[in-house]
N, C-alpha and C positions, 0 to 999 in steps of 0.2 A: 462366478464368484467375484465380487469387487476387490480389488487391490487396495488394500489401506496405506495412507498416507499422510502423516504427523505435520499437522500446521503450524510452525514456531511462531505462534502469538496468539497474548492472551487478550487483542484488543475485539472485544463481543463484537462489535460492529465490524472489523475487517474481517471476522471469522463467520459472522452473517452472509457477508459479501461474497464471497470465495466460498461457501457452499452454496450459495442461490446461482451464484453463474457454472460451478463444477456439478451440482446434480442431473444434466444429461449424461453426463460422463460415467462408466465403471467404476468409478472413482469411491470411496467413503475417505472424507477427510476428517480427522480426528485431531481435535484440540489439543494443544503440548500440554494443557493444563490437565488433563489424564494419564498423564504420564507423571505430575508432580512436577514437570521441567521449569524450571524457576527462568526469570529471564536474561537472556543473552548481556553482558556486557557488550555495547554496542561501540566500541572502542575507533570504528574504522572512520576514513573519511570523505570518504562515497558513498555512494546507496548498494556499489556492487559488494564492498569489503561486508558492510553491516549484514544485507542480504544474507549472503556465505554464512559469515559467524554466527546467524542465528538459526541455519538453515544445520551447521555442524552441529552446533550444540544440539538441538531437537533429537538429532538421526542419533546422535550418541546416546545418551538418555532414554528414548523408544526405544533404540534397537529397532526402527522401520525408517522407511525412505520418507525423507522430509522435504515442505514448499518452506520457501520464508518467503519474504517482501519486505522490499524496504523501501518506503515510500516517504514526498517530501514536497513539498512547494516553492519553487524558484521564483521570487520577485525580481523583476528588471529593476526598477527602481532602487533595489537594496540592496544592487549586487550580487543577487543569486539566494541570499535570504529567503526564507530561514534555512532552508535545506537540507542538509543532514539531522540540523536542530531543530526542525521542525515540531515533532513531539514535545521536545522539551525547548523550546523557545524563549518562553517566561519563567520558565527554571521548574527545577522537579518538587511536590511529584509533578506531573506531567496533569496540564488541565487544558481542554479542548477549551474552554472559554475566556481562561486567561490571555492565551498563545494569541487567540483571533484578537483580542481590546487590544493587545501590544501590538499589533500587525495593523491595522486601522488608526493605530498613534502614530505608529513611525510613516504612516503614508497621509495622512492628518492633511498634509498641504503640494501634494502629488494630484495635480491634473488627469480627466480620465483617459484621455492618449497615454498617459506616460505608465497605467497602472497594469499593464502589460504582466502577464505572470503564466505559470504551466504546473500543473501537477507531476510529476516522474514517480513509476512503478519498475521498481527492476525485483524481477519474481525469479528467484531459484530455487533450484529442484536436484536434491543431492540424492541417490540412491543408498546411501552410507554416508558415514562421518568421516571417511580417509576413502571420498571421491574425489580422484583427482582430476576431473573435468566435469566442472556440476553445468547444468543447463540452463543457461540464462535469458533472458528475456526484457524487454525495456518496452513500457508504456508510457505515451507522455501526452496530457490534457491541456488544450490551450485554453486561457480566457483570460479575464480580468478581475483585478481584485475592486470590490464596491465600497461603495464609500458607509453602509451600513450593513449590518445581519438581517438577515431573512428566512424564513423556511424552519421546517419542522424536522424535515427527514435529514440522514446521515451524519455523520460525526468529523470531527477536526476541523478545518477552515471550511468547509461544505457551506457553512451559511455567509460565506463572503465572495466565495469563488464565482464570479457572474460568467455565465457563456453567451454571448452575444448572437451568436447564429441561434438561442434559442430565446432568446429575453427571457432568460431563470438564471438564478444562484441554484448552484446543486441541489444547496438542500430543499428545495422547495421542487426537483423532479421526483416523479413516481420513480420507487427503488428498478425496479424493471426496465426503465429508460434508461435508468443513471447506471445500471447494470451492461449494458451494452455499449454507453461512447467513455466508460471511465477507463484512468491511466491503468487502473488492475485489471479491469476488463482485454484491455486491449493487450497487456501481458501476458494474462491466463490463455488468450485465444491464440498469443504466439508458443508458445510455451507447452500446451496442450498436447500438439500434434507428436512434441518432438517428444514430453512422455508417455504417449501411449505406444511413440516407437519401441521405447528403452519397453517396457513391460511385455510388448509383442517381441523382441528378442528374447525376453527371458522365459518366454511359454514353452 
């Protein structure tokens, strides 16, 4: 029997992502949005605090063990921009097209040396709401930001994020590639082992 697992976010494309890479797994992960769980105030100022609070709030509301992520894009050039603001960048609601023209403005006259940037994924995984050591994990994407959009596939700064060891912008990889060297990728795959322990303890 698979173990059900409440994914605190209602963004379709990260909830795409995170069951296409979790379906080997025992795993059924289930949308907060069936639960009614409205979204997290995202109050904190890390990726790890936000992570948490959206990972508590899910598990309270299900009543089943919950993943969150909190994920964000560090530019060198902006001082770590947008980062925690990532999502909301260009201010709410929150629009993946906006965030990207403001991010291509503020870097308008930034040389391609200097456009230096990383995606970060910090993926927790709470068994309850008053877990008081949730299981953490940290994925981090290198590349560069381009100086135009490209590509069809994936969501957020995806069509600017260029990776240079492949000559592509994200969003122009097959989901299946982009599934394997992404910053939640590479979370999930740490992150995985240690809850299939916590669930193998509790058999």
């Amino acid at each position: 029997m698979k173990q059900r697992i409440v994914l605190a976010s209602g963004n379709k494309g990260k909830i795409a992502e995170i069951q296409a890479i979790l379906q080997q797994q025992a795993i059924e992960v289930i949308s907060q949005s069936q639960f009614k769980v409205t979204e997290a105030d995202e109050s904190g100022s890390t990726f790890v605090e936000n992570a948490i609070i959206k990972a508590r709030h899910a598990a309270e509301i299900s009543q089943l063990p919950a993943i969150a992520d909190d994920s964000g894009l560090e530019v060198d050039a902006l001082n770590g921009q947008p980062g925690v603001h990532s999502a909301r960048y260009a201010g709410l609601p929150s629009d993946d097209q906006r965030n990207t023209d403001k991010l291509l403005q503020a870097l308008a006259d930034v040389n391609e040396a200097q456009r230096s940037a990383r995606f970060h994924c910090v993926m927790v995984f709470m068994a309850h709401a008053k877990d008081p050591s949730p299981l953490i994990a940290h994925g981090v994407w290198e590349g560069r930001i381009a100086f135009e959009k490209s590509g069809n596939n994936g969501f957020g700064y995806d069509p600017v994020f260029y990776i240079p060891q492949l000559n592509s912008v994200s969003a122009a990889l097959e989901p299946a590639i982009k599934n394997q060297l992404s910053h939640r990728a590479q979370a999930l795959k740490q992150l995985m082992p240690q809850i299939s322990n916590y669930f193998n303890k509790q058999a």
